[in-house]
MIGU-954588 format. One record per residue (C-alpha): chain; residue in one letter; x, y, z; residue number from 1. Coordinates in Angstrom, 3 decimals, always signed. Layout:
N
NODE chain res     east    north       up   n
NODE     A   A        X        Y        Z NUM
...
// end
This chain:
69
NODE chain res     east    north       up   n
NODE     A   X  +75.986 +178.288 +171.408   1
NODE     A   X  +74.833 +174.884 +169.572   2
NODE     A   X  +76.128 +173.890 +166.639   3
NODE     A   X  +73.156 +174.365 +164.622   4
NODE     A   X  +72.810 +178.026 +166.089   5
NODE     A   X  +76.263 +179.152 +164.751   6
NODE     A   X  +75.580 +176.906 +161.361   7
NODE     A   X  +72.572 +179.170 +160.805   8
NODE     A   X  +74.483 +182.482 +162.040   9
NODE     A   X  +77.130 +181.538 +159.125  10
NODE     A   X  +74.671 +181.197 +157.043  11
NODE     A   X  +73.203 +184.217 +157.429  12
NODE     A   X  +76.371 +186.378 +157.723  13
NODE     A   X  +77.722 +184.638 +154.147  14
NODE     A   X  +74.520 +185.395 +152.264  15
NODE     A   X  +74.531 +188.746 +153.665  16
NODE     A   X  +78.029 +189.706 +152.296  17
NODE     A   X  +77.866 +187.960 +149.298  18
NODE     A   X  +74.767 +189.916 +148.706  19
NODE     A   X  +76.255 +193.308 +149.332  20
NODE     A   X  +79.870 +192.183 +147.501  21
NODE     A   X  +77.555 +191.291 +144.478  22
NODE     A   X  +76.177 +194.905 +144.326  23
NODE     A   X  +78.596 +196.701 +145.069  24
NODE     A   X  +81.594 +194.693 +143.929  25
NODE     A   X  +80.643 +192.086 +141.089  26
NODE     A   X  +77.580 +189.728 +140.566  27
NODE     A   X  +79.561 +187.098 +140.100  28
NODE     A   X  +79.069 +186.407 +144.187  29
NODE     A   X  +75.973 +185.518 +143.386  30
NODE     A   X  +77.200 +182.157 +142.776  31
NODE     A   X  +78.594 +182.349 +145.988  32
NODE     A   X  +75.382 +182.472 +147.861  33
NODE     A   X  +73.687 +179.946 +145.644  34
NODE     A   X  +76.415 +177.574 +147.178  35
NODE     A   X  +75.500 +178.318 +150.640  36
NODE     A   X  +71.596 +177.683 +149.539  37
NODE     A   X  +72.525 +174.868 +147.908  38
NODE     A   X  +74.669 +173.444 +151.208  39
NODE     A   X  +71.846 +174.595 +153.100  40
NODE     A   X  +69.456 +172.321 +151.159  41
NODE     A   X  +71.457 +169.250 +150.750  42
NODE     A   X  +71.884 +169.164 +154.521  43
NODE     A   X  +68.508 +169.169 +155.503  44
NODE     A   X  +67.162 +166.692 +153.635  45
NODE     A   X  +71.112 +164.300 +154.005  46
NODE     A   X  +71.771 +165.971 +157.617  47
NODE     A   X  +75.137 +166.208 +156.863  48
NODE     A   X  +76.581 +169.609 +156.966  49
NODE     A   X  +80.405 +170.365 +156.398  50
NODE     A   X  +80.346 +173.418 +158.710  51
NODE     A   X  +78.789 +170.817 +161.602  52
NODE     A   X  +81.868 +169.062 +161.351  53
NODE     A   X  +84.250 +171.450 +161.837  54
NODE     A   X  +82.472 +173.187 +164.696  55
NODE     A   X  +82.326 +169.373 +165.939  56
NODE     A   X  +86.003 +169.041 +165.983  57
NODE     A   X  +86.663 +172.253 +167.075  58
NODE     A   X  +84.686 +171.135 +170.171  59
NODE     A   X  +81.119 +172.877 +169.711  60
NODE     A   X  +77.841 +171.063 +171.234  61
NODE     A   X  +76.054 +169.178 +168.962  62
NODE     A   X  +72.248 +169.754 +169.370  63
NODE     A   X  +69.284 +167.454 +167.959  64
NODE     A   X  +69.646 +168.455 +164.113  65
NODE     A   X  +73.354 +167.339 +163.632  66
NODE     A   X  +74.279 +164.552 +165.929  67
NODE     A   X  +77.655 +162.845 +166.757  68
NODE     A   X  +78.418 +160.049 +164.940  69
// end
């Protein structure tokens, strides 16, 4: 799996639970998936993705959206 594959299934999974945390828990984790919308956003438009880089180290294929240095 690319990196950009497993950047969007984190994504997903992340938004997911902090969704169902911030029902059933506390809507504070709200906040909590704004941040991964908001990481979401700055890396499309900068490219640069935290999660891309630690896949990258951890020795995950890069595909065309988040190339090596």
């Amino acid at each position: 799996m690319t990196i950009e594959r497993l950047v969007l299934a984190f994504a997903g999974t992340f938004i997911l639970l902090s969704l169902v945390l911030a029902h059933f828990v506390h809507p504070g984790w709200l906040w909590f998936t704004a941040f991964v919308g908001a990481n979401l956003l700055q890396s499309a438009f900068t490219g640069f993705c935290p999660l891309a880089v630690v896949l990258r180290r951890l020795g995950r294929q890069s595909g065309p959206a988040f190339p090596s240095p």
